[in-house]
N, C-alpha and C positions, 0 to 999 in steps of 0.2 A: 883474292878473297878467301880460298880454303885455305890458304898457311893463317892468314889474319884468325878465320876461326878454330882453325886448330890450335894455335895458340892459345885464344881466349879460353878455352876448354882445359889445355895444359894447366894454364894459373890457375883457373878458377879451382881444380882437382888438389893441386899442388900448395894452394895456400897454406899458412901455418895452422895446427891443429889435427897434424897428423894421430896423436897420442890417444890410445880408445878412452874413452871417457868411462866412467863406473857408473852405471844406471844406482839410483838409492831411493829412498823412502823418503816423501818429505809429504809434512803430516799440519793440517791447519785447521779450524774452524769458521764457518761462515754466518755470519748475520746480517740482521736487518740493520738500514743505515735510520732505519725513522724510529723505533725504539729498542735497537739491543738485540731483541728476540733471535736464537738459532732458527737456520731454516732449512728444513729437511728438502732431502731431494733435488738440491744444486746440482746441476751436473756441471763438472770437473775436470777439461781434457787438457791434453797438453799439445800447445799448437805446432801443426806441420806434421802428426801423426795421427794413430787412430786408436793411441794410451787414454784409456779416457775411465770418469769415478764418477763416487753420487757422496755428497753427504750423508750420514746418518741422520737417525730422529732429533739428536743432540747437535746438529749442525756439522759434527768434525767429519774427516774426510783424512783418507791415507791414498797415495798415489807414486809410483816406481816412475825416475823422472832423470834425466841428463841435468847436468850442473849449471849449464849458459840455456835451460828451456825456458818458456814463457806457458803460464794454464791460464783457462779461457774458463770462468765461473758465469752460469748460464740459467736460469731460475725463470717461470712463466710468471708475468709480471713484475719482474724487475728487473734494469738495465745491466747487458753483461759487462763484465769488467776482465780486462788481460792483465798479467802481472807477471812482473818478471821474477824470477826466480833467486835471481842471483847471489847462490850459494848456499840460501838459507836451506834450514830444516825443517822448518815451522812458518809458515806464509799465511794470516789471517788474512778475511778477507769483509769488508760489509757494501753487502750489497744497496744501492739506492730503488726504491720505488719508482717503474716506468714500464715502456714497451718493450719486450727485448727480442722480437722481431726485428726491429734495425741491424740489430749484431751478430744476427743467429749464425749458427755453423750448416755450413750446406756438404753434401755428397755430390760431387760434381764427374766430369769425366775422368773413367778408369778407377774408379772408386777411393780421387781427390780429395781428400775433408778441408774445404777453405772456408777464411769467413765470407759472407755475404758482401761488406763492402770493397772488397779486395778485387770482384766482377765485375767484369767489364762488357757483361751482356745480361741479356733478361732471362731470372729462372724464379720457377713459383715450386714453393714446399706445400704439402699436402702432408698433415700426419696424421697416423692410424686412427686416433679415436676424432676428428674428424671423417673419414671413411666410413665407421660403423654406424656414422648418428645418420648417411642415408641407407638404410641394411638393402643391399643389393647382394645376388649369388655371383656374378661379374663386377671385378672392380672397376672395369671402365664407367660401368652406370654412374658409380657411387662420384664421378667426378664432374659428372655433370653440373653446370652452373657453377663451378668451383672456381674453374683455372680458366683466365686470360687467354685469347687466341687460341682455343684447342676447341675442334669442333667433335662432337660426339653424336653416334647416332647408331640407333640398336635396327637390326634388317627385319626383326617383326617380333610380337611379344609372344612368341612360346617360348618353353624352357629352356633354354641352353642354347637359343638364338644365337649369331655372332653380332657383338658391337664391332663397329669402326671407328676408328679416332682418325682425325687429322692437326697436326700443329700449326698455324699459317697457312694454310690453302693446300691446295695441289698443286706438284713442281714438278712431275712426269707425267708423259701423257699415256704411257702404257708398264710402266714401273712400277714399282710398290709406293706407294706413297704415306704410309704409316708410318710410323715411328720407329726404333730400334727398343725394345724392352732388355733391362739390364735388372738383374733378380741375381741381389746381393756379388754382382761383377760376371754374373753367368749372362751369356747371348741367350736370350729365351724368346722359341720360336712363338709365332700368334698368330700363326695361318689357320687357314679354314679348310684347305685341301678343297676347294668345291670344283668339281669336275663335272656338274650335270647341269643341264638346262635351267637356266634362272627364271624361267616362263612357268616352270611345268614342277621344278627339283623342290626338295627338301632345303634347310637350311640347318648345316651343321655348326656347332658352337667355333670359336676360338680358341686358340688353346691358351689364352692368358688366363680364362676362366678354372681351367686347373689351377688357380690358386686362390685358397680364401681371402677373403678382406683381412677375416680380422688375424692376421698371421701376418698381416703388415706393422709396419713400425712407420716409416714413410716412404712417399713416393716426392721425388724431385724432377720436376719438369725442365729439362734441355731443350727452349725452346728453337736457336737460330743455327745455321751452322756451327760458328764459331764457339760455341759453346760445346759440338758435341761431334766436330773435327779430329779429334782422335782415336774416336772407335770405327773411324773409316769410312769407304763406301754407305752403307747400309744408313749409317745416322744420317745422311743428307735433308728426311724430312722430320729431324729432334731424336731426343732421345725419352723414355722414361726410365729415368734410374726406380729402382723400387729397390729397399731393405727391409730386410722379412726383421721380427724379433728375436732379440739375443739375449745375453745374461749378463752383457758389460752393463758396468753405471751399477751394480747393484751393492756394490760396496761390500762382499762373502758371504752379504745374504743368500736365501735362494727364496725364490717365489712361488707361488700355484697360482692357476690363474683360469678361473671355469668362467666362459661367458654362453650364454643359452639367447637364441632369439626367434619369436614367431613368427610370422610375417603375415599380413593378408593382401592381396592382390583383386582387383576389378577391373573391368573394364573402363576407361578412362569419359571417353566422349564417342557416340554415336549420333548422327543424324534423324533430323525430327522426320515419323513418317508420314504420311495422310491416312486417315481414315474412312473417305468417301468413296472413294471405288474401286471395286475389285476385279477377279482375274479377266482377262481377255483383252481386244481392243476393238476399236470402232462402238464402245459400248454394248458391244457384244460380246458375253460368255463363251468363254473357251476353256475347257478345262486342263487342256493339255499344253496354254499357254506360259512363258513365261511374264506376260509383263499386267500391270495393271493400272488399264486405259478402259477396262470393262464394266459395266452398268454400276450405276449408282445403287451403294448400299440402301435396304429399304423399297426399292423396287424389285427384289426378289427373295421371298422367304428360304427356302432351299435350295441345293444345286446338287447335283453327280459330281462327287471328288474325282478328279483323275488321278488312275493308279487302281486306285481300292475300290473303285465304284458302286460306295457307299453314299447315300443322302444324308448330308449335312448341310447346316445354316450357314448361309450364304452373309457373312461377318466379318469384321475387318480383325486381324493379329497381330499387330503393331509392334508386338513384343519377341517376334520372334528370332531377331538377330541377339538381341538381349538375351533371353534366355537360352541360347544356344551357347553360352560361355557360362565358364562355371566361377566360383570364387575360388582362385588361385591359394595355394600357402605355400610357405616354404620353412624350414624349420632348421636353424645353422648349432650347430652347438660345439664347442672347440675347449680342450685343455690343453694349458701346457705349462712346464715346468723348467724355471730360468735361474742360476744362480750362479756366484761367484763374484770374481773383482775384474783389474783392467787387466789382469797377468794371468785370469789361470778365471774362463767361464764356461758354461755350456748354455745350452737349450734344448730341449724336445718337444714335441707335440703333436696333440691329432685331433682330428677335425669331421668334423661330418654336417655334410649336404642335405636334407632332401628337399625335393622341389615338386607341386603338383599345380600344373599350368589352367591357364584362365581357359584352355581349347582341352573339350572331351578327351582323354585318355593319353595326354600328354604328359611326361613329367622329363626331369633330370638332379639325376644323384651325382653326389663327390663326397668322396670319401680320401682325406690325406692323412701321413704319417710322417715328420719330418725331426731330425737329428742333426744336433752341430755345435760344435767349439772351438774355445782358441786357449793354447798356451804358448806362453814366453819362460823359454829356458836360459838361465843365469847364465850360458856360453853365449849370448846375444841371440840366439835361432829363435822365429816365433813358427809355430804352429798352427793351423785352422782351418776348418772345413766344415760344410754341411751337408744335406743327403736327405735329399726328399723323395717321395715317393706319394703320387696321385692316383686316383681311378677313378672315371666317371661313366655314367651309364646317361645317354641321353635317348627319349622316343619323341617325334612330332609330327604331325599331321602334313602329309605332300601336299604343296603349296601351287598357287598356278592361276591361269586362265584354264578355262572349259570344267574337266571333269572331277576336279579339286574340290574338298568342302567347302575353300574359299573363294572357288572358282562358282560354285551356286549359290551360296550365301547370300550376295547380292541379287540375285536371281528370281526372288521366292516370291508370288503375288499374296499382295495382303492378306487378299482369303484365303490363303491357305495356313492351317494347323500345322509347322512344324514341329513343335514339340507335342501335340497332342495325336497324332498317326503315326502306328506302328510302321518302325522299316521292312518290316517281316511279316506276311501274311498266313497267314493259320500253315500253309506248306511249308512255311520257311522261305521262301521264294521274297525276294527283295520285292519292293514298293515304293514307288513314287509317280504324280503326278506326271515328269517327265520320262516316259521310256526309254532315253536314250541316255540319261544321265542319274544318280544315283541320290537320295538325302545323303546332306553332309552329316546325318546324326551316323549315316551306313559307309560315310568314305572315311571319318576319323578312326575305326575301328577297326577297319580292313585293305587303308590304303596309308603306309605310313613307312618312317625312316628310323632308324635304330644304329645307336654309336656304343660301342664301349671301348673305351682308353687306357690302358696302361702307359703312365707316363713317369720313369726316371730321372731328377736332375740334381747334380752336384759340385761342390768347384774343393779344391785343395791347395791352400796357398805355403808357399813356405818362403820364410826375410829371415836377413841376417842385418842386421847393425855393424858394420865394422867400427864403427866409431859415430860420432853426436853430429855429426854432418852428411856422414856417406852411409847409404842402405841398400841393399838389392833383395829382388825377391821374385816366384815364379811362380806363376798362377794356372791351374789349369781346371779348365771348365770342361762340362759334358751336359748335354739335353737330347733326348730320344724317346721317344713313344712309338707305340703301336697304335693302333684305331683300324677298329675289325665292325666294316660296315656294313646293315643290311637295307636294304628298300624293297618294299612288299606291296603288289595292287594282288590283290587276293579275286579268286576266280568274280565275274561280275562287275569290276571295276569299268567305267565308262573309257579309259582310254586303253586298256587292256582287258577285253571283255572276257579272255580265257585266262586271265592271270599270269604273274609277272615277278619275277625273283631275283634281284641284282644283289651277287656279296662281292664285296671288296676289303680288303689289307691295304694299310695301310703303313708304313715304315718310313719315321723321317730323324736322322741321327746330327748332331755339329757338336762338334772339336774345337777348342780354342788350347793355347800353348799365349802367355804373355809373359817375357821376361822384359823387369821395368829396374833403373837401375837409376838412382835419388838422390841429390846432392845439396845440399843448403849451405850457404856462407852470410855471417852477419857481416855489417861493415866493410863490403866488397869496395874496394879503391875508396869508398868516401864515408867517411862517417854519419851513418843511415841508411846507408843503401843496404840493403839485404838482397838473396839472391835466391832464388830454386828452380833447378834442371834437372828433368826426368828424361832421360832415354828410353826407348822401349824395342819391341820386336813383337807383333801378334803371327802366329799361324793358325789358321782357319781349313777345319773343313766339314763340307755339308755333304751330306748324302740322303737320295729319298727313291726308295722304290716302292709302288703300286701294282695291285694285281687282282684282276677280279674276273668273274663270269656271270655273264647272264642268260636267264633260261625263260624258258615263256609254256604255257599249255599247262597249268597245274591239274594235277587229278585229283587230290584230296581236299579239301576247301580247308585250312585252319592249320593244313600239313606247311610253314613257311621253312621248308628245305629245297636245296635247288634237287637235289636228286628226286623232288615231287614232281619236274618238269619233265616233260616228253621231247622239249627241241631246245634245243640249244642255240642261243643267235648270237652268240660271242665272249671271247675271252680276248685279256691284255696284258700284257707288265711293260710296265716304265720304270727307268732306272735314270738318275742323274746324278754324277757327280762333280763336284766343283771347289776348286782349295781357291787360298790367297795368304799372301805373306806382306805383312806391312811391317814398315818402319817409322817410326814415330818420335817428335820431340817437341816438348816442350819448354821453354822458359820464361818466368814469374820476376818478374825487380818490381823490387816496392823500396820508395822512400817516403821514411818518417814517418809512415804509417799512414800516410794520406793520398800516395801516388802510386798507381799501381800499372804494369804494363806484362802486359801477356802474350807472347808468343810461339804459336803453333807452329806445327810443318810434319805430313805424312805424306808418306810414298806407301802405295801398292800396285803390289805385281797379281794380275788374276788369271787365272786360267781359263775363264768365259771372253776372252778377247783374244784377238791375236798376237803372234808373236812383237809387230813390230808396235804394236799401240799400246801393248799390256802391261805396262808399267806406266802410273801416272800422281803425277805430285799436285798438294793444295794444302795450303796456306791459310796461318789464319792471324790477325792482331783486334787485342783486345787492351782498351785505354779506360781505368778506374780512378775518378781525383775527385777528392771528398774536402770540400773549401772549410767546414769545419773544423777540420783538425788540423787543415792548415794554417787557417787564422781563427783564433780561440776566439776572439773579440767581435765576431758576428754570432757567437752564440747569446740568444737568451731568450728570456719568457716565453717568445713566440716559434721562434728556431730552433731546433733542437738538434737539427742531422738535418744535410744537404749531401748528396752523393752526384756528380755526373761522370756517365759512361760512352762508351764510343767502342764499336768493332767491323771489322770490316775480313770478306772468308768466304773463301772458293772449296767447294768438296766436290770428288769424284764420285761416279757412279757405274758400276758395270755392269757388264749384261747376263740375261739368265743365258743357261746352257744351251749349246747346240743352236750357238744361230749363225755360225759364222761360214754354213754349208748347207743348202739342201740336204735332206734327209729322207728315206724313205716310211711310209706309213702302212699299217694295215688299210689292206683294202677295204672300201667300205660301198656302196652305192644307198639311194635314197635321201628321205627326209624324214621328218621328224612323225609321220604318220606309218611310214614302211620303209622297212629297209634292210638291206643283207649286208653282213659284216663278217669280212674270214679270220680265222679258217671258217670252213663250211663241212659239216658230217654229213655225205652225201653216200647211201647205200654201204655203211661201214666205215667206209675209208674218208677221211680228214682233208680236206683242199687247203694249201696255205694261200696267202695271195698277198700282195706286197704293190704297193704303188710308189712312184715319187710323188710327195708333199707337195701340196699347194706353195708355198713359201718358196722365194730364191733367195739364198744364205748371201752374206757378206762379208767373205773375206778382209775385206779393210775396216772394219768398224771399230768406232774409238768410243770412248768411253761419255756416260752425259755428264754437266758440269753444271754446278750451281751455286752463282754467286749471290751473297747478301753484303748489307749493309742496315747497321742499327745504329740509331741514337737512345740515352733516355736519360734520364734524371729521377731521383728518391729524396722523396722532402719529409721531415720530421716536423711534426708540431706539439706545440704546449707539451713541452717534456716525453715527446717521441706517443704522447698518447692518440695521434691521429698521423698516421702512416700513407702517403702517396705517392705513386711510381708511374713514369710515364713511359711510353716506348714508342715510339715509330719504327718501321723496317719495310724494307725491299729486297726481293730478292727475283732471280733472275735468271731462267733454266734455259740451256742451250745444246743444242746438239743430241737431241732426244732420238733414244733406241729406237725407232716405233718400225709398224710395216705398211707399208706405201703401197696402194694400190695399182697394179700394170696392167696390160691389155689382155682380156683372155686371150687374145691370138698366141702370144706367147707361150702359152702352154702353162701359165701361173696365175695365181691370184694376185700376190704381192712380192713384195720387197722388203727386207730388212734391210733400215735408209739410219744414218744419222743428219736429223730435218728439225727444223721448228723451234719457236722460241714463247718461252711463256713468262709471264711478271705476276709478282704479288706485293702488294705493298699495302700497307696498311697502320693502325693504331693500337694500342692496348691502354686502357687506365685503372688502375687499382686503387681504393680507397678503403681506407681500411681505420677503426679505432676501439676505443672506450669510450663510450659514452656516459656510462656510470662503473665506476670500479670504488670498490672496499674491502674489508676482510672478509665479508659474508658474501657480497653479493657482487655479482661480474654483468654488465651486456657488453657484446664483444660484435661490433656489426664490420661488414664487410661488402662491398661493391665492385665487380671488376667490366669494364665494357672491351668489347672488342670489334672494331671494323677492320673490314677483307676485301680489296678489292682485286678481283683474279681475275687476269687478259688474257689471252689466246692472239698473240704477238701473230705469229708464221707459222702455217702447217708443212709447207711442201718447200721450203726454203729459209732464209732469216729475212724476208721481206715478206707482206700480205699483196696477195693475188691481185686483188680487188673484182669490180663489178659487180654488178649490181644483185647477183646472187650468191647466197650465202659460201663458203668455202668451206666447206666442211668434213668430217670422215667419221664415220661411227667409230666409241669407244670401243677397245677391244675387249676379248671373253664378254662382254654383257650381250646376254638375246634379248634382240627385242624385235617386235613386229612391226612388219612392213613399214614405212611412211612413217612410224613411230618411233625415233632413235633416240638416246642418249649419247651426244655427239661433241667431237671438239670444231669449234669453228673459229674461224678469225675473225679477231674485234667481240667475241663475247666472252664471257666467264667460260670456265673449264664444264662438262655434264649441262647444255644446254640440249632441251628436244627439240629436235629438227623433224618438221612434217608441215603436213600442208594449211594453209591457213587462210582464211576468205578472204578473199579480193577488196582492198579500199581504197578509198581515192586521195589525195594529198591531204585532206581535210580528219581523213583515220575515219569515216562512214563507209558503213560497208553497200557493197553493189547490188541491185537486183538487177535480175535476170529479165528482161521485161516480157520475154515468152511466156516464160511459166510462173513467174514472180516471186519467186525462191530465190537464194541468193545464187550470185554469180559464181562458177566453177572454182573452185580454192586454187591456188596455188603452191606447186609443191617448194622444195627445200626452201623453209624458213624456218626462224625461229620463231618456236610458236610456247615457250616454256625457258622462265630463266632462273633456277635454284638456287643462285646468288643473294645472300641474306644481308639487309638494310645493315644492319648490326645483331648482336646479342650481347645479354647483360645478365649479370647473374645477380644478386642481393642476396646474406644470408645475417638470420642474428642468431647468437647464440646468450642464451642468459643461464647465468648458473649460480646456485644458491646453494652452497655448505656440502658441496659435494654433488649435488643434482642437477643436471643441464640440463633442459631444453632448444630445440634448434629448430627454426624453419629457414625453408630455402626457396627464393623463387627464380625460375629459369624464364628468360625470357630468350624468342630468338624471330627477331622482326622480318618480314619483306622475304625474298622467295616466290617462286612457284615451282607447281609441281603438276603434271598429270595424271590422273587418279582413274583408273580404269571401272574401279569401284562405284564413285562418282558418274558415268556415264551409265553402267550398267543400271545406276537406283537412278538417275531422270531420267533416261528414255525408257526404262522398264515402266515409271509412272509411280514410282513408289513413294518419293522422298515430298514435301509436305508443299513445297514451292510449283507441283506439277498438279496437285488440284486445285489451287487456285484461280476462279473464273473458270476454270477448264473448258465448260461450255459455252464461253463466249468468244468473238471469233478476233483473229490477232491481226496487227499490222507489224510487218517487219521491221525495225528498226532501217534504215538503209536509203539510199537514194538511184535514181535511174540513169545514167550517162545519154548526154547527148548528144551525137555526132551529128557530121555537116560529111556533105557526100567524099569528104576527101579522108574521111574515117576517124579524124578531128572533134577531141573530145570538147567542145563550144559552150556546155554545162550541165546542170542535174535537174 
């Protein structure tokens, strides 16, 4: 089998066409096929490379080109057209009237330019001025409702929040499961770094947010394996390719290009309150309560506020969640300067952020500057690079249960004035109602989190052409930032009453090294078969150190420096490092233009695995046959384009650092209330103190693996003017990293196990047309649905436990409380809450208790919450008029649940509108009473 491929590889190098070809000028004009007319701004490339032109105002076009090329003429609203070259100097060209979506040129893996129908998996384009028409300061927003199978959701609306995306589901159970971001062929990191308590912490942005929207050109979604199998490990759940803007296609123009935009921002949807009774309960006044079950307004003209213990009117404030947010803006404004042709362009530009959030004294700034070009010099060598440089400044509000703004927000009894009572009393001295907790108008001000970013990223490619068939070229990427963090509960804060100062550093750097090495042959053994083989080689490496201190006792109120503290309760650094070297290949046969076969195959070697598992291979094939162009004579009036696809793709996964041994940790004792952390400054002198980790490492652990399978089909109608794509896929994750709980006798918490198996499968449909097109006037509508259905196979083996309770294990790094978990279990979707849930009988009515007549004692480990969504659908139209578009978009995203801590606090506090209703009339429980028979024999209800 390897002399057989080695051979293959021999010929296919070795064919005739040794002789360099003379790249030349060859020069055409473009028009309309329906009256004549030139038409500006056809873009121009020449296929199997990334030589690419624009027509002029006059329709012509000049482009440096191999003598056996083929260019790809490409125009919004009219069908693209390929043409062969052959030999001429002068190539006209008329375009006909249509969709030319069907034929578009995509960015696919390793930064591939193929066409569209040549795929043999599902990918969706998203281009820039799409992006801008939803102005978001994160582009992940801006894709919302956009794109098929990709679930999006922001962790809370202050400024610089982090979004999450997911492609198809969840396919680790303690992995990253996001996407790979690929930013014009650079690895670009989108972590969050969040190291604190998810209960109590801040929420820091992601770093994909360092970069503007409109600095984009496009973004291409890699949605399956197999589509984004060659950038390794890391792609297993998709890729996003993004291409920032450049200066090709502009034909030696050069461009300016100013766009300015405002924003305004509100509060979306709150719940309706009541207005009938206020603070206290049992209908009696409390002023130092939180909930409001207390006396009917109009049965008490005044009250003693607590806190201020002043005499105010005893009135309902309905308004006061509402008014505690502000009207957000945000204000983007970007130039930038692009000029040149396909052999010799550049770009610059700079950009500026700011943001002022819908929560008191919240904002985040970005501020970028980015540089980049490409030349191709007449000895064949091409040249290119870019070079950006970001800063962001983000502050928000510490987030949480208890002594959070948003932790009392919920909190607040009707009667009471939040926006109209001072937080500061004539001394200065804080006020509120609750003595042991603070106004959120006094915790946003004084209890908060603070980012600023310095972030670098740049790549520099260098090709040679040896000749019109064979190219190589070597790529090398860099992304590194800083992020210098502070967190501040300033003296008086309820969970730190003497005040509280965490700073931390932040350093996260990766390396990439790709040498790709490109081969094309027409007429490979049969007449139509074409051929294209990329070889490759990635070297990878990441590195990320941490480092902070925390102080506590401040003396000066307003002074937020650690040297303002008088104790010291801990410092850390963490350091990890971790390479990988992959090898990579792929090959492309296409016959006659209507059959297309793709085949993958990567190997890597990591150094987060052990020696004997740490090298691992996966596979990918992808099947493209488009019956149109096979057989002409099924086209017509109603058919336009038929495409069917087919792939089938196993990708590796490895593991983060340092799990393949116990490790020791700084010592620590306590909870999340008290606790001592070393070293310890005790009488001068410094105690270190050092423990073995909870965790027992594992030596053997192999890497996790996930396979898919895709079918789908793309249908053209009435002249490619109504556009439909379908996709089904499966995929199927085995032998998951995760850690396994042991006995404490052991002396451990867990185990780092490879366990478990998980499935997602599911649909996508895209619908897309013109409903009305002319010269003047465009509507452009678009539909895409997506269903997901995500199982939880095996946790603690590749079979399910079973019995009749639930198997479960909380996710990992998320806190949550007690009984309350976000958890993986078997037989449910991925992130189901597991807690306790009241007792029912086979009929789903729930039990009373016949002692006390309450319900019957809940039962623990169930699923009591399943965030599993029916589907989601997006719908957008675009209509444009002589230049002017308008676009609305609507997101839909059905079915779910969710527990809402929020939610419990406003019904049993008594606030929300549904808890005064009848209030004073007396309730029967929904439920029934079980009836035994002396042998304990449930006999009926």
């Amino acid at each position: 089998m390897k002399q057989n491929l080695l051979m293959f590889l021999i010929v296919f190098l070795c064919l005739p066409g040794l002789v360099n070809a003379q790249d030349r000028q060859v020069t055409g004009r473009v028009t309309s096929a329906s009256d004549g007319t030139p038409i500006p701004g056809v873009s121009v490339s020449l296929v199997g490379s990334t030589t690419a032109s624009q027509t002029d105002t006059e329709g012509n076009y000049t482009i440096s080109v191999a003598l056996d090329g083929s260019l790809r003429f490409s125009f919004v609203g009219y069908q693209a057209q390929t043409v062969k070259i052959g030999g001429r100097s002068t190539v006209n060209v008329s375009l006909v009237p249509g969709d030319e979506t069907i034929e578009e040129v995509l960015v696919t893996a390793q930064g591939i330019v193929r066409e569209k129908k040549s795929i043999g998996y599902a990918t969706q384009n998203i281009g820039g001025e799409d992006l801008v028409q939803k102005s978001e300061t994160n582009v992940l927003n801006s894709l919302q409702g956009k794109v098929a199978g990709v679930s999006i959701g922001s962790s809370s609306g202050q400024p610089g929040a982090s979004t999450n995306i997911n492609i198809r589901g969840i396919t680790s159970f303690g992995g990253n499961n996001q996407p790979l971001i690929v930013v014009d062929g650079i690895i670009f990191s989108n972590d969050t770094d969040n190291t604190q308590n998810t209960l109590f912490g801040s929420q820091s942005t992601n770093r994909l947010n360092d970069i503007p929207p409109d600095n984009i050109e496009s973004i291409n979604i890699l949605k399956g394996p197999a589509a984004s199998a060659l950038y390794g490990s890391r792609a297993s759940a998709g890729v996003l390719m993004i291409t920032t803007k450049s200066g090709k296609g502009l034909g030696g123009k050069t461009e300016v290009t100013l766009n300015s935009s405002m924003n305004f921002q509100d509060v979306a949807y709150l719940p309706k309150f009541q207005t009938q009774y206020g603070q206290g309960s049992q209908n009696i006044y409390n002023n130092q309560s939180t909930l409001s079950w207390g006396p009917k307004f109009g049965t008490m003209e005044e009250v003693i506020q607590g806190g201020t213990g002043l005499t105010v009117p005893y009135r309902a404030y309905p308004n006061n969640i509402t008014d505690f947010y502000n009207t957000g803006v945000f204000h983007q404004n970007s130039l930038n300067l692009a000029g040149g042709d396909e052999n010799t362009n550049f770009a610059a530009g700079l950009s500026s952020t700011i943001q002022k959030g819908i929560v008191p004294n919240s904002n985040f700034n970005r501020h970028t500057a980015n540089v980049g070009g490409n030349r191709k010099l007449e000895n064949g060598i091409n040249i290119s690079g870019t070079l950006t440089y970001a800063k962001t400044n983000q502050r928000g509000s510490t987030m949480g249960n208890g002594g959070s703004a948003f932790g009392q927000i919920t909190r607040i009894p009707i009667s009471y004035d939040l926006i109209g009572t001072p937080i500061l009393n004539a001394a200065g001295e804080r006020q509120y109602f609750l003595p042991t907790q603070n106004s959120p108008l006094w915790s946003v001000e004084n209890e908060f989190f603070t980012s600023e970013v310095d972030r670098a990223f740049g790549n520099l490619v260098i090709g040679y052409d040896f000749n019109d068939w064979l190219s190589a070229s070597y790529r090398v990427t860099a992304d590194t930032y800083f992020d210098q963090r502070t967190q501040v509960q300033r003296r008086g804060a309820a969970r730190a009453p003497l005040g509280t100062i965490d700073e931390e550093s932040r350093f996260r750097s990766e390396l990439n090294g790709d040498l790709m090495i490109t081969a094309k042959k027409e007429n490979l053994f049969l007449d139509g078969l074409n051929a294209n083989l990329l070889l490759g080689q990635n070297i990878n490496s990441r590195s990320f150190k941490a480092t902070g201190v925390a102080a506590s006792s401040l003396a000066i109120g307003g002074f937020d420096n650690v040297m303002n503290a008088s104790v010291f309760t801990g410092s850390y650094e963490n350091r990890t490092l971790r390479r990988l070297i992959g090898h990579y290949a792929q090959l492309g046969l296409e016959y006659k233009d209507y059959l297309f076969l793709e085949l993958t195959g990567r190997a890597d070697k990591s150094s987060t695995l052990p020696s004997q598992n740490n090298t691992y291979f996966y596979p990918s094939a992808s099947l493209s046959f488009v019956p149109t162009s096979a057989f002409e004579n099924i086209q017509n009036g109603i058919l336009s384009y038929w495409k069917i696809r087919a792939n089938i793709a196993k990708v590796g996964h490895d593991a983060d650092p340092y799990l393949l041994y116990s490790v020791y940790n700084t010592a620590a004792y306590g909870n999340n209330t008290a606790n001592i952390v070393f070293p310890l400054n005790i009488g001068g002198s410094s105690i270190t103190g050092f423990q073995i980790g909870s965790r027992i490492g594992n030596p053997e652990l192999k890497p996790e693996f996930v396979r898919s399978f895709e079918v789908g089909t793309q249908i053209g109608l009435f002249n490619n003017r109504i556009d439909l794509d379908f996709t089904y896929f499966s995929t199927r994750s085995s032998s998951q990293i995760f850690n396994v709980s042991v006995s404490n006798a052991s002396g451990f918490d867990n185990k780092t196990s490879n366990i478990g198996e998980m499935t997602n499968k599911g649909f996508e449909i895209l619908l897309g047309g013109y409903p009305i097109r002319n010269d003047n006037f465009r509507w452009h509508t678009n539909l895409n649905f997506t269903r997901i259905r995500n199982n939880v196979v095996a946790i603690f083996g590749d079979k399910p436990v079973g019995g009749s309770e639930v198997t479960s294990t909380v996710i990992p790094a998320i806190n949550s409380f007690i009984g309350i978990a976000p958890s993986i279990a078997e037989g449910f979707p991925y992130g189901v809450v597991v807690g306790a849930q009241h007792a029912r009988n086979d009929n789903g009515e729930f039990l009373i208790n016949p002692n006390t007549g309450g319900f019957a004692p809940a039962i623990g480990n169930r699923v009591i919450s399943n965030p599993q969504k029916d589907f989601t659908l997006g719908f957008s139209n675009t209509f444009s008029y002589k230049g002017v578009s308008l676009m609305a978009l609507i997101d839909i995203q059905q079915g779910g649940q969710l527990f809402s801590f929020g939610q419990v606090d406003m019904r049993t506090g008594g606030m929300i509108d549904i808890t005064a209703t009848d209030r004073e009339q007396p309730r029967i429980l929904p439920g029934v009473i079980e009836v035994r028979n002396d042998n304990g024999e449930v006999t009926g209800y």
